[in-house]
N, C-alpha and C positions, 0 to 999 in steps of 0.2 A: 455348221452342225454342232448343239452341242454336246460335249464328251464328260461334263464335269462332274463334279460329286452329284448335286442336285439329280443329274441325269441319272449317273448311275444308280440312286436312290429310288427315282421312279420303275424304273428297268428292274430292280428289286421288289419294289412292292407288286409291280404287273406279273412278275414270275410267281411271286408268292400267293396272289388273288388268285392265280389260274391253278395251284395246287389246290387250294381249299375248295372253288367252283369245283375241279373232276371230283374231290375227294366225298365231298357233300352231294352231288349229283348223283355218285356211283350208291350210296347209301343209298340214298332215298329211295334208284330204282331198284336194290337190294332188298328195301323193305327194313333197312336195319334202322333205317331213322322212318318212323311210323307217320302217316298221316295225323297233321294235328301236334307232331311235335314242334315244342316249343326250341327256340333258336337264339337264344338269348347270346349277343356280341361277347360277355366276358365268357362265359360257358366256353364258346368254340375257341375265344383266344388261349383259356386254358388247354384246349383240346388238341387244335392243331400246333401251337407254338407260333402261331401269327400274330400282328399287334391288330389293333382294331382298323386300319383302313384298308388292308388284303380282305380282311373279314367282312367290311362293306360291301367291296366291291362283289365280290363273289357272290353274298346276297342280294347284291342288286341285279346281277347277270340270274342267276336262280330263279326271281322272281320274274324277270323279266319271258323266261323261259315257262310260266308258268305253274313252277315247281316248290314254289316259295310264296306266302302271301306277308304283305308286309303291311302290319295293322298300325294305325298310329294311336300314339301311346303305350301299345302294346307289344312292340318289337314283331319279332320274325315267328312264322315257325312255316312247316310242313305243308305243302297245301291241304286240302283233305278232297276224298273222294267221293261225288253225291252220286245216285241211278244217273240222274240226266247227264253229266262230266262223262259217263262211262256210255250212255248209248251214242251222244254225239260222237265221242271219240270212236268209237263203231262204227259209227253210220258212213263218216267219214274218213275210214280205212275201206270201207267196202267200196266206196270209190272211187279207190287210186289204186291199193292195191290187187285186184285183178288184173287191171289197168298193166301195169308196171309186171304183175306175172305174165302177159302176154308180151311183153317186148322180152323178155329175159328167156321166154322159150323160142324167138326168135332168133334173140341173138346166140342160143346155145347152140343151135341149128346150123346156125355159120361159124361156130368160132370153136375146133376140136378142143383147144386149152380149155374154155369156160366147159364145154362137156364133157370134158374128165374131170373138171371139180365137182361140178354136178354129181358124178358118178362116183365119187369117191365119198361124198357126204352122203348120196344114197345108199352106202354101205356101210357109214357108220350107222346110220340111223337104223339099218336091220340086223347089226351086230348089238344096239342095246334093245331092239326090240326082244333079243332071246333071252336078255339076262334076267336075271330074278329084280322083282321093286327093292330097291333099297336108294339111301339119300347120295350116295355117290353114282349111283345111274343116274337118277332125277339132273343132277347135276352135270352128268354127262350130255345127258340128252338137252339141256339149254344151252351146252355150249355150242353143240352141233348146229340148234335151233337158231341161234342167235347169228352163227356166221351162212348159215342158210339165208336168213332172212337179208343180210347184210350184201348177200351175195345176188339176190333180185335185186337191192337195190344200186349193187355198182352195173348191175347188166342193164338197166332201165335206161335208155337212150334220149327220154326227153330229161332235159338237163330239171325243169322247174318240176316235173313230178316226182325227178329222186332227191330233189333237195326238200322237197317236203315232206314224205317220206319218213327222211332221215331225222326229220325235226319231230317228227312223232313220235320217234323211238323210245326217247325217254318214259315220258306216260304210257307206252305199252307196256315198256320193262317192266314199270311199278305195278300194273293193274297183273302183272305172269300171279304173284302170293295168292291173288284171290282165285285166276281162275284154277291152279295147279294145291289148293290145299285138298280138293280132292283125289287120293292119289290116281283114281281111275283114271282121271281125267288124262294126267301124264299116259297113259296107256293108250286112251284113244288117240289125243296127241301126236304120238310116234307115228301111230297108222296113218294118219293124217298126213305127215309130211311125209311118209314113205308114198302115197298119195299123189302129193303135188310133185314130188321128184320124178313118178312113172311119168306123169300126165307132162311134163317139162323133157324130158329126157325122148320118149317117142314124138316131140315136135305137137304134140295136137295142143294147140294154145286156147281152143275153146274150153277144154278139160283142165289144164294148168287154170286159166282163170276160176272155173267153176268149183275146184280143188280148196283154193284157199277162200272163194266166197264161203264157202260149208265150215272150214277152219275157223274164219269168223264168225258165223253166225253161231255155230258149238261154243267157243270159248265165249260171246256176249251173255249165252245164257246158261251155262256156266257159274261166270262172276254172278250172275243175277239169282241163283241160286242161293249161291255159297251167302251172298249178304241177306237172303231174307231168311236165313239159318240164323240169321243173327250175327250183325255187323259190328265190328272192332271197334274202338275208340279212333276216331279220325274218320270214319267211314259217317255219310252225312246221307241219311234214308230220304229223307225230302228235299235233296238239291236237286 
């Protein structure tokens, strides 16, 4: 095995790619790096304090992920988001995900731990349903959302539908800005998954499923709204 400088070198650079991948990932799904932004290698090496092969790498795992498009001649930037990117990704959430709601109200069913998580998120979720709109509910309430959603998918028992799933994640986090710039939206929202928490929590798995199919179909149209309101730079109308 070897231990030497060289080694330790790459063991370096690997740790380092793998900061700038979460770092550039968490953006993106943050919306803080815009669809369509440019990605340029010196940029990020300014940016992160990395040299340019951690910065590769990471764009190349990015891209690889979808999240990154890597033009030749043109370097890197942003993916950008067309209608058709955002129905597929849709269409194909509404196929798994039910899917995956009905094993997670199974297995809440049998497991008192997972139904007092359950039950504890469904009370945060009606303790910010009371509070007044403002940008630190908003924020609350994704974070509940997020480990809600996270929480179907460690309760999903076939192993290939929660690894996919979880590969989604990403592209759904990015698409939350459009469908949530309405703040209503975050209103109905809440109701929504206080919603699929009833319908999970009383065991009836046809209603957990049919809970978050409505959840999807609301937030697709939604986004589909909000971008024919007039779509941001990186938002692509006819892809």
């Amino acid at each position: 095995m070897t231990t030497g400088p060289e080694s330790s070198g790459l063991a370096t650079d690997l740790s380092k790619a793998d900061l700038v991948h979460r770092r550039l990932k968490e953006e993106i799904e943050l919306g803080e790096l815009a669809p369509g932004t440019p990605l340029s290698e010196l940029w990020l090496v300014e940016r992160t304090g990395a040299s340019r092969t951690p910065v590769r790498e990471a764009l190349r795992r990015l891209a690889a992920e979808g999240l990154v498009d890597l033009v030749p001649r043109q370097g890197a930037r942003v993916s950008r988001v067309s209608l058709q990117s955002v129905r597929d990704l849709f269409d194909f959430r509404s196929l798994l995900e039910p899917a995956a709601m009905r094993q997670a109200t199974e297995a809440a069913a049998a497991d008192p731990e997972l139904r007092r998580a359950f039950t504890a998120m469904r009370a945060e979720f009606a303790r910010i349903q009371r509070r007044a709109p403002s940008q630190t509910r908003s924020r609350a309430f994704y974070d509940v959302a997020d480990r809600f959603d996270w929480a179907i998918i460690g309760a999903t028992r076939n192993e290939h539908l929660r690894r996919t799933i979880a590969e989604l994640r990403p592209h759904t986090a990015r698409l939350r800005n459009l469908s949530h710039v309405d703040p209503q939206r975050v209103e109905v929202s809440v109701a929504e998954h206080l919603d699929m928490c009833d319908a999970l929590l009383a065991g009836d798995a046809d209603a957990a499923a049919a809970s978050i199919a409505e959840h999807l179909a609301q937030s697709l149209r939604t986004i589909f709204r909000n971008l024919a309101r007039g779509p941001g730079e990186g938002l692509d109308l006819l892809g």
